[in-house]
C-alpha positions as CSV (number, residue, x, y, z in Angstrom):
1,X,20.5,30.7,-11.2
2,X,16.9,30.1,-11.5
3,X,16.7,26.3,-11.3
4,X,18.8,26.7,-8.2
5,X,16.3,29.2,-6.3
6,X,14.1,26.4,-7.0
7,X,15.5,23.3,-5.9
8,X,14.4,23.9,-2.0
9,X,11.1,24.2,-2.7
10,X,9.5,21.4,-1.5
11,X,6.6,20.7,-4.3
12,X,4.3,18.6,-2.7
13,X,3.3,21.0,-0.1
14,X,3.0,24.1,-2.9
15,X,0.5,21.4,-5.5
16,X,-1.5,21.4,-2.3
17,X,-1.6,25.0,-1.6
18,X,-2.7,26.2,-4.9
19,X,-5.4,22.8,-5.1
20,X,-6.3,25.1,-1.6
21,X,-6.5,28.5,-3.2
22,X,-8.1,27.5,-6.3
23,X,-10.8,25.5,-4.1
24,X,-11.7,28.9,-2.3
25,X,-14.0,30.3,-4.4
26,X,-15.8,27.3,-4.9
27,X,-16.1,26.8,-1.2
28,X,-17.4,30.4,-0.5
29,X,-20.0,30.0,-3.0
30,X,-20.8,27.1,-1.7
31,X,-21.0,28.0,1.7
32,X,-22.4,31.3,1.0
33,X,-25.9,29.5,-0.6
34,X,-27.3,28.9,3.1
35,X,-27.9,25.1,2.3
36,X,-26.4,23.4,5.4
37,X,-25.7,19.8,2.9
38,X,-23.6,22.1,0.9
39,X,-22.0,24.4,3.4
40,X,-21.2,20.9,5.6
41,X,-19.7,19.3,2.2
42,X,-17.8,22.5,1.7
43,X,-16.2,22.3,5.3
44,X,-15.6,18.8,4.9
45,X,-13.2,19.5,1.5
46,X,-11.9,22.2,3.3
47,X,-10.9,19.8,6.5
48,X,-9.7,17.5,3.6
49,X,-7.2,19.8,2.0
50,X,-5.8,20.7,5.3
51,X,-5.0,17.4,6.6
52,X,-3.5,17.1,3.4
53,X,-0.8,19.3,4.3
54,X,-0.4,17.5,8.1
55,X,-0.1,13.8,7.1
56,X,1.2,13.6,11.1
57,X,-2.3,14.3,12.4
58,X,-4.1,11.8,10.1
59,X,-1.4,9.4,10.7
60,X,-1.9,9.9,14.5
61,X,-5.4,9.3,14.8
62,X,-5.0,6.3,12.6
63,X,-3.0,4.7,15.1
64,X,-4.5,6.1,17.7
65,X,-8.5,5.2,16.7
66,X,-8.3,1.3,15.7
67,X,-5.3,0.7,17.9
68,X,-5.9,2.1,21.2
69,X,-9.6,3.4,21.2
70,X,-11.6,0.6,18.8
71,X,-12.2,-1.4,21.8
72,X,-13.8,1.1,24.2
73,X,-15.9,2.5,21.0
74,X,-17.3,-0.9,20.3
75,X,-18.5,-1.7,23.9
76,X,-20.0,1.7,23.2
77,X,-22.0,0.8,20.5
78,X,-24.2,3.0,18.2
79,X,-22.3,5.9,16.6
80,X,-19.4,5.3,18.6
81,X,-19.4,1.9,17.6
82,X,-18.6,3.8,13.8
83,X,-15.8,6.1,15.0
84,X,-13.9,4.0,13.4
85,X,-14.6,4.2,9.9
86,X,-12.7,8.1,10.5
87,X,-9.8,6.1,9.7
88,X,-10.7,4.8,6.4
89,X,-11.7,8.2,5.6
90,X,-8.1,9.6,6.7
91,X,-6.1,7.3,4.9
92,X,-7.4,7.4,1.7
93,X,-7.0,11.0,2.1
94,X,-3.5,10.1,3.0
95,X,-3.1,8.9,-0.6
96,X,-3.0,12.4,-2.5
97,X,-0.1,14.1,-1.1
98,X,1.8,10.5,-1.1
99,X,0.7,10.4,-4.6
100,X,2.0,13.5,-5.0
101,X,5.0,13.5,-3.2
102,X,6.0,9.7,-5.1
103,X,5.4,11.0,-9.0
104,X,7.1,14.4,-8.2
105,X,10.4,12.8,-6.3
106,X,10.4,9.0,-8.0
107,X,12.0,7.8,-4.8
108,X,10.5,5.1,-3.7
109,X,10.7,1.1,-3.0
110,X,10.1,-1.5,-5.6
111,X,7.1,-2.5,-3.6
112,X,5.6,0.5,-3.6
113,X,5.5,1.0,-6.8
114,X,4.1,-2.5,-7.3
115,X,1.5,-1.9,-4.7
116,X,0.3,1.2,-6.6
117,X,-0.4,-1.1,-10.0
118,X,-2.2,-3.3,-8.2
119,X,-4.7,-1.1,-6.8
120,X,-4.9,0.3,-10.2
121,X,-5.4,-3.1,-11.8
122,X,-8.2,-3.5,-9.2
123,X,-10.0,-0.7,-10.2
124,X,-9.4,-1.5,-14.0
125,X,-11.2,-4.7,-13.6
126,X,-14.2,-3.7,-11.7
127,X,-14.5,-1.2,-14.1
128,X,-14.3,-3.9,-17.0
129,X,-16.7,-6.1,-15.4
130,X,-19.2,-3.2,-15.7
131,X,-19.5,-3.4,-11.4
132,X,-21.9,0.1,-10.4
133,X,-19.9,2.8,-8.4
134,X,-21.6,1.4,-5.1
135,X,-19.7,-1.6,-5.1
136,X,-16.6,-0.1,-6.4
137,X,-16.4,2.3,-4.1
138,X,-17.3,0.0,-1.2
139,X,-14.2,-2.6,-2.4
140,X,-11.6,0.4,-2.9
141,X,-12.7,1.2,0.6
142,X,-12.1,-2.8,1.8
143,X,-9.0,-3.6,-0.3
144,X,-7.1,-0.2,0.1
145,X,-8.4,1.5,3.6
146,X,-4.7,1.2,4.8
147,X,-2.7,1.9,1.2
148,X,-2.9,5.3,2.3
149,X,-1.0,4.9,5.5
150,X,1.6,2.6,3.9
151,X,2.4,5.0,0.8
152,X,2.8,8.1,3.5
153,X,5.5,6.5,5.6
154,X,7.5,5.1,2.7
155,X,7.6,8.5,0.9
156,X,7.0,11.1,3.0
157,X,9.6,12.8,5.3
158,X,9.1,12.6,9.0
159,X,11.2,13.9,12.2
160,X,13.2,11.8,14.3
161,X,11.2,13.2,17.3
162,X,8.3,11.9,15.8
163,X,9.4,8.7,14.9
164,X,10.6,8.4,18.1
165,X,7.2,9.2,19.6
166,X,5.3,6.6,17.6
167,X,8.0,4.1,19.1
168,X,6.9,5.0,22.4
169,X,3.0,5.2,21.6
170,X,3.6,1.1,20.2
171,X,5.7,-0.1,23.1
172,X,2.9,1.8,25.5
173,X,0.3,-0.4,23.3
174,X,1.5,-3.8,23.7
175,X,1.8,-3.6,27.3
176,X,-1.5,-1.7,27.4
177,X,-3.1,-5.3,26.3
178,X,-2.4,-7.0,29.5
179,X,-5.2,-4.9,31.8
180,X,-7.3,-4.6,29.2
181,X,-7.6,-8.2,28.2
182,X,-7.6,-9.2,32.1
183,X,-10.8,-6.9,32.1
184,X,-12.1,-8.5,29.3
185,X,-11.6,-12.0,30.8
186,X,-12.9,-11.4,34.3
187,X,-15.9,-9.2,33.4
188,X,-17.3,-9.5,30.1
189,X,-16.6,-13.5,30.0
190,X,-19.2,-14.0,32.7
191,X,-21.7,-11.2,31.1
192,X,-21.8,-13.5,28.0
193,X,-22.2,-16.9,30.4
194,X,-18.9,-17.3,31.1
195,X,-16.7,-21.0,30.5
196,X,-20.3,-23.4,30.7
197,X,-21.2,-21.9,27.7
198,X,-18.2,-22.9,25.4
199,X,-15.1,-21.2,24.9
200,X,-16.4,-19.4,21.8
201,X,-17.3,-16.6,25.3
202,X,-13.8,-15.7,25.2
203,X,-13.9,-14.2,21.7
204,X,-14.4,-11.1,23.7
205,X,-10.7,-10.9,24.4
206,X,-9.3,-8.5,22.1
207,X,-7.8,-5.6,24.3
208,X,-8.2,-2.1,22.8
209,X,-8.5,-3.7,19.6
210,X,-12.7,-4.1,19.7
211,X,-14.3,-6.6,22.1
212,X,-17.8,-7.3,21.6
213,X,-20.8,-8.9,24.2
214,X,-22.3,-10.2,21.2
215,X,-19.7,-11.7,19.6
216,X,-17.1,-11.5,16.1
217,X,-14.5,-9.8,18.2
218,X,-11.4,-8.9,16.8
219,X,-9.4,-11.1,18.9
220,X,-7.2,-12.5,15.9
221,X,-5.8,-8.4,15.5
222,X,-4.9,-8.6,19.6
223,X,-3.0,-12.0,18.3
224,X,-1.8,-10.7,15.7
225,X,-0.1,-7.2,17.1
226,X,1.1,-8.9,20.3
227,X,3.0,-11.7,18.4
228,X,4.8,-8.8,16.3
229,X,6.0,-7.1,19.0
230,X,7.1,-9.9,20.4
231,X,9.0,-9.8,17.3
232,X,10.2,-6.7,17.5
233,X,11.3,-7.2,21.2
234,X,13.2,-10.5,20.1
235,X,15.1,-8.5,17.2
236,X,15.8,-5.5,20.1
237,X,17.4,-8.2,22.4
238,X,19.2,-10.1,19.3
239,X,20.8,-7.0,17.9
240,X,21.2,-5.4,21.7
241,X,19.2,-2.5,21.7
242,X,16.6,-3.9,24.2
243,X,18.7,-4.3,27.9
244,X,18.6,-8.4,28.4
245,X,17.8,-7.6,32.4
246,X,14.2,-7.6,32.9
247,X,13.5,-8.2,29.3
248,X,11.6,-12.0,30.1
249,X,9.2,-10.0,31.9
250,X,8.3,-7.8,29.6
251,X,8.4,-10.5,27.3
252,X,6.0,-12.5,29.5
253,X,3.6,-9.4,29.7
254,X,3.4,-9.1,26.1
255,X,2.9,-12.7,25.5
256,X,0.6,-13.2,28.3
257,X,-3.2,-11.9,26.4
258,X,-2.1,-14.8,24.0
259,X,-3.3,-17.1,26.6
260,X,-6.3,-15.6,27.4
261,X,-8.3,-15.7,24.0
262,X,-9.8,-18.1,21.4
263,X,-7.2,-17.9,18.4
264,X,-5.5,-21.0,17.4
265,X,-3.7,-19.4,14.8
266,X,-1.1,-18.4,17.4
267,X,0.2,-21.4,17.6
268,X,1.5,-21.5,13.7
269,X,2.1,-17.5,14.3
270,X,4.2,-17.6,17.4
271,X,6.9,-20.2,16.4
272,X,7.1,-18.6,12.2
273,X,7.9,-14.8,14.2
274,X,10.8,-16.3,16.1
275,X,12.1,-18.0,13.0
276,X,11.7,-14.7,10.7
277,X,13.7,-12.9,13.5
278,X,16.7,-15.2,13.5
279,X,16.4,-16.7,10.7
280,X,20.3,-15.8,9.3
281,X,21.3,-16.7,12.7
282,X,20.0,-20.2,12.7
283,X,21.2,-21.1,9.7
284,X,24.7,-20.3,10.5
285,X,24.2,-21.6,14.0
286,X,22.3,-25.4,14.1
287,X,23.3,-25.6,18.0
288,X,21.2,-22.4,18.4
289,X,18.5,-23.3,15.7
290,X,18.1,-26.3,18.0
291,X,18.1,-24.4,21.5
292,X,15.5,-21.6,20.1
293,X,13.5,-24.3,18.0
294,X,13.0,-26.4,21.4
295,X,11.8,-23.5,23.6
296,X,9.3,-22.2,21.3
297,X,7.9,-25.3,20.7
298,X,8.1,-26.3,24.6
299,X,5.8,-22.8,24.4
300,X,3.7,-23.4,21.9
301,X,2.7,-26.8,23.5
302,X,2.2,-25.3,27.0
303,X,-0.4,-22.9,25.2
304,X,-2.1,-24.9,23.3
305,X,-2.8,-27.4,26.1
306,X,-3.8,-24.3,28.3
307,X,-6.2,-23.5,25.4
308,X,-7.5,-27.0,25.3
309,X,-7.9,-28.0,28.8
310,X,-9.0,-24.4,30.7
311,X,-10.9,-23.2,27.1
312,X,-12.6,-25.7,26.0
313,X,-12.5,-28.2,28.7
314,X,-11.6,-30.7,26.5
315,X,-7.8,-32.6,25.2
316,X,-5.8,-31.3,23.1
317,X,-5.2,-34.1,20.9
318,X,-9.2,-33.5,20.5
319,X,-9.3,-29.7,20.0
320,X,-6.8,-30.7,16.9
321,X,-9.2,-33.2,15.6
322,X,-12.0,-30.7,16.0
323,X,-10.4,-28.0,14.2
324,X,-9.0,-29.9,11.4
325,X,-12.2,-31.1,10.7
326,X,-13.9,-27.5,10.3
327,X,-11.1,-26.2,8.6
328,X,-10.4,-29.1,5.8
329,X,-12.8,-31.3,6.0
330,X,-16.6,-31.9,5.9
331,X,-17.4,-29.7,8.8
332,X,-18.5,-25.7,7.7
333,X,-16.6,-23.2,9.6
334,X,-19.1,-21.2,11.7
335,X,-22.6,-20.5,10.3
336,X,-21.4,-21.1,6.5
337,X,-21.7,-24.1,4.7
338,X,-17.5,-23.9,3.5
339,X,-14.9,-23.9,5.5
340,X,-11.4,-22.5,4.7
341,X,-10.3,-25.5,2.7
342,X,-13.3,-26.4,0.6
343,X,-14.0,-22.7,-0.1
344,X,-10.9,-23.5,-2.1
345,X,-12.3,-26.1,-3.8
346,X,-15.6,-24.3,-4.4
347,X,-13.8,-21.6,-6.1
348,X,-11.8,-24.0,-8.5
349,X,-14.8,-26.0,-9.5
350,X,-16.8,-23.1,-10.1
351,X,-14.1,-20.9,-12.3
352,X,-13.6,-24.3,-15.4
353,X,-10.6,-23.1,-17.8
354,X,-13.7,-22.5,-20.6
355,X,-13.7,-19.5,-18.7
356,X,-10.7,-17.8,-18.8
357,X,-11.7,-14.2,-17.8
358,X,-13.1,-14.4,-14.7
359,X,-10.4,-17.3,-13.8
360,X,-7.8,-14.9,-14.0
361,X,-9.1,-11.6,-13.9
362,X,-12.4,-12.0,-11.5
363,X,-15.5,-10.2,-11.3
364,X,-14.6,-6.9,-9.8
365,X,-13.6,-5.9,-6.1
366,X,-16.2,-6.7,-3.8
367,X,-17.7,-9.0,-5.8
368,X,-17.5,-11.8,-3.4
369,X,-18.2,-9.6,0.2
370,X,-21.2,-11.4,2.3
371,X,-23.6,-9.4,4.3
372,X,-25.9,-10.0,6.7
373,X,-28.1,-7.1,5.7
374,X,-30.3,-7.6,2.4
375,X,-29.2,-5.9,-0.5
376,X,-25.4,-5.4,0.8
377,X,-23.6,-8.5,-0.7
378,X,-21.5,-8.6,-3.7
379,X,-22.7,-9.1,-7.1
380,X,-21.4,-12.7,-6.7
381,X,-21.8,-13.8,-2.9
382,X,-25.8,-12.9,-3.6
383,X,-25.5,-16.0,-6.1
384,X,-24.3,-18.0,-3.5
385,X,-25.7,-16.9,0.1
386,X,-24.5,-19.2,3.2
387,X,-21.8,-20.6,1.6
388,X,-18.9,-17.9,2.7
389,X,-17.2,-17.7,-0.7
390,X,-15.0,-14.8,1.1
391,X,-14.3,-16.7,4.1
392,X,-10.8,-16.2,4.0
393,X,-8.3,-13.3,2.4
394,X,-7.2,-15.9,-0.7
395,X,-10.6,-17.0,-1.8
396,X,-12.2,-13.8,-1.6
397,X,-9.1,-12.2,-3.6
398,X,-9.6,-14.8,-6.0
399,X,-13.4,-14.3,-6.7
400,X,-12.8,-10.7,-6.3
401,X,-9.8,-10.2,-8.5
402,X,-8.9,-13.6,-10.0
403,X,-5.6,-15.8,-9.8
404,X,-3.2,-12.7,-11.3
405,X,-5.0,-10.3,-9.1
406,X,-3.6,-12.9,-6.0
407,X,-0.3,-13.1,-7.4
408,X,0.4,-9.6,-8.1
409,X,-1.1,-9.0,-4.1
410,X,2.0,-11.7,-3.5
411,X,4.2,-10.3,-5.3
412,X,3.6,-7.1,-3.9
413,X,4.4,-8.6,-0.2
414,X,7.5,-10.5,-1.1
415,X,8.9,-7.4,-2.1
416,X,8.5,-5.4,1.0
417,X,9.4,-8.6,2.6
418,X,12.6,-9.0,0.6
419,X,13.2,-5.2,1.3
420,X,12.9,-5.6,4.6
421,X,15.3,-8.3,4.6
422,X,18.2,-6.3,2.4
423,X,17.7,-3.4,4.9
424,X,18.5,-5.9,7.8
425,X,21.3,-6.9,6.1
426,X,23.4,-4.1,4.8
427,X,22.3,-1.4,7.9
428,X,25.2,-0.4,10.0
429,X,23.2,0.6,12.7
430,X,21.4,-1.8,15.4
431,X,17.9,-0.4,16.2
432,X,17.9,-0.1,12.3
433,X,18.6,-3.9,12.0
434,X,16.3,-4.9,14.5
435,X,13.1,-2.4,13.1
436,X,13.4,-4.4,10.1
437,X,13.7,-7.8,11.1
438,X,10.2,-6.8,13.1
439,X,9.4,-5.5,10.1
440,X,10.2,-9.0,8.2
441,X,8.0,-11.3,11.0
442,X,5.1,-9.0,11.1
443,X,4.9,-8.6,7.1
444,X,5.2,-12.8,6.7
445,X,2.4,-13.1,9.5
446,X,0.1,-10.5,7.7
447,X,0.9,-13.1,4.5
448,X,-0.1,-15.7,6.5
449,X,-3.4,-14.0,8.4
């Protein structure tokens, strides 16, 4: 009779009321010493426990901050420029009552599980490698900013209502990117020069997600999150959800910032989201696999030679040449001396099987981070400054957390991926079906980026 009054209890939510009570003491001493350092650090614990206890709010203004307001606070500059970093801050607080919530129940996917030994293997081998708390600190913050968000919606309980509401506030989003890359592309192009210049000017073009006049936009995110709902759109219309009348326009909108920025990535991402989407389809259908094949290539084509002949003024069979060149050949990518390919190499040659640690465990998170400001780099990019050893996600994974630490990060996507898959399969119900095949192509394009 006991156990039974119990069972309702949801435990989670009373751990974090008593972590609140105990803490009240503490916090009135605190605050009652009349040092405002203190009495600020005492409401800030106090704000964390309670947003402990509304995981919605946090999870709101995570979406809302870097998704719909990063772009406006960047052209903004100075603090506002910052706001952002509130969303770090949120989601790692995120982590306890996930944490809480996942050991208490046990109810949760493989990958999560997985995903939670390999951030503690990351912070086991900084700690090995004898890396200070600065950098530690700063590479948990890098490597595991969004860990927070992803543990909260795979094992925490939400209402349909508000599900339904963060459908809306993503659909609202991706339609929102039209204007605000039209802006973008009309006004701040011919503030920094406009087309004479080079097409490097259009970097600027990153809708809400953070355009900047003096460059390293975060145009590749506005790529990206409109090729995944694209995605998602394509699975709605696949599985019926999404009404077929009307629906090429508001596919057109969607895919229409593509064409107005300086990522070339789109055209590997574009063609690899339609295949995740109907991939089961295709390979029960060749006739179709060679009807949707043809008219995403046809599309593809027709963008990259917009990019190459509007963008860069140049052909596209020279815009190829060019970009292999800085990617896998001699050419450094930007102002570094490596470029995504011989980064690679640099890595390999530098990590000889003699030395086995590092080669498979690497030297601590961080480790490899390049910055422009003296004194910020990693313990391992100051050895090597100019070169970009973190130029891209793999190398600096590798230097940071060596081949297993890459494999287990792998490992880790697959099986969400493979979840994501199993839930399209065996779901009875449509929207269910086509949330996850979206799911699928964004998680294999966040492999990819």
């Amino acid at each position: 009779m006991i156990l039974q009054a119990f069972r309702p209890v949801h435990w989670p939510s009373v751990t974090i009321a008593l972590a609140a009570l105990l803490l009240a003491p503490l916090l009135g001493m605190l605050a009652g010493t009349g040092n405002i350092m203190l009495a600020g650090g005492a409401l800030g614990l106090l704000l964390v426990v309670a947003l402990m206890s509304r995981p919605a709010v946090s999870i709101w203004v995570i979406l809302v901050l870097p998704l719909g307001l990063s772009g406006f606070l960047a052209l903004g500059g100075g603090l506002a420029g910052k706001a952002t970093w509130l969303v770090s801050v949120l989601s790692i607080i995120l982590l306890l009552p996930s944490l809480v919530t996942l050991f208490w129940e046990r109810k949760a996917p493989a990958y999560i599980w997985w995903a939670l030994g390999f951030m503690a293997y990351a912070v086991l081998v900084t700690v090995a490698d004898g890396v200070g708390p600065k950098q530690l600190l700063a590479g948990f913050k890098r490597y595991f900013q969004g860990h927070g968000l992803m543990f909260a919606l795979a094992v925490l309980t939400f209402s349909g209502a508000l599900l339904q509401r963060w459908r809306r506030f993503f659909t609202l989003l991706a339609f929102a990117q039209l204007p605000m890359a039209l802006f973008q592309l009309l006004v701040l192009v011919p503030l920094r020069g406009g087309f004479s210049v080079g097409s490097e000017v259009t970097d600027v073009v990153a809708g809400t997600f953070g355009g900047s006049l003096v460059g390293g936009s975060n145009n590749s995110d506005l790529a990206l999150f409109q090729i995944t709902a694209l995605g998602f759109m394509l699975a709605l219309l696949k599985e019926g959800v999404m009404p077929r009348q009307g629906a090429w326009w508001k596919l057109l909108c969607v895919a229409a910032p593509l064409a107005m920025g300086e990522t070339k990535v789109v055209v590997i991402m574009l063609p690899l989201c339609v295949a995740m989407v109907y991939l089961e389809t295709l390979a029960r259908k060749p006739l179709q696999l060679l009807i949707v094949g043809t008219f995403t290539t046809a599309i593809t084509l027709a963008l990259a030679q917009l990019y190459a002949q509007v963008l860069m003024d140049s052909s596209l069979e020279l815009v190829v040449e060019d970009t292999i060149r800085y990617n896998f050949q001699e050419v450094g990518y930007g102002q570094y001396l490596l470029n995504r390919w011989t980064s690679l190499q640099f890595w390999w040659t530098s990590h000889p099987l003699s030395n086995l640690h590092t080669f498979l465990f690497g030297h601590g998170l961080s480790a490899s981070y390049t910055s422009m400001m003296p004194g910020d780099s990693g313990t391992v990019a100051a050895r090597y400054p100019g070169l970009g050893i973190d130029l891209t996600a793999v190398t600096a994974m590798l230097w940071d957390l060596g081949l297993f630490g890459l494999l287990l990060f792998v490992l880790v996507m697959a099986l969400a991926i493979w979840h994501a898959s199993q839930l399209a399969h065996r779901s009875r119900d449509a929207r269910t079906r086509a949330e996850a095949l979206g799911v699928r192509a964004g998680l294999v394009l966040i492999l990819l980026y």
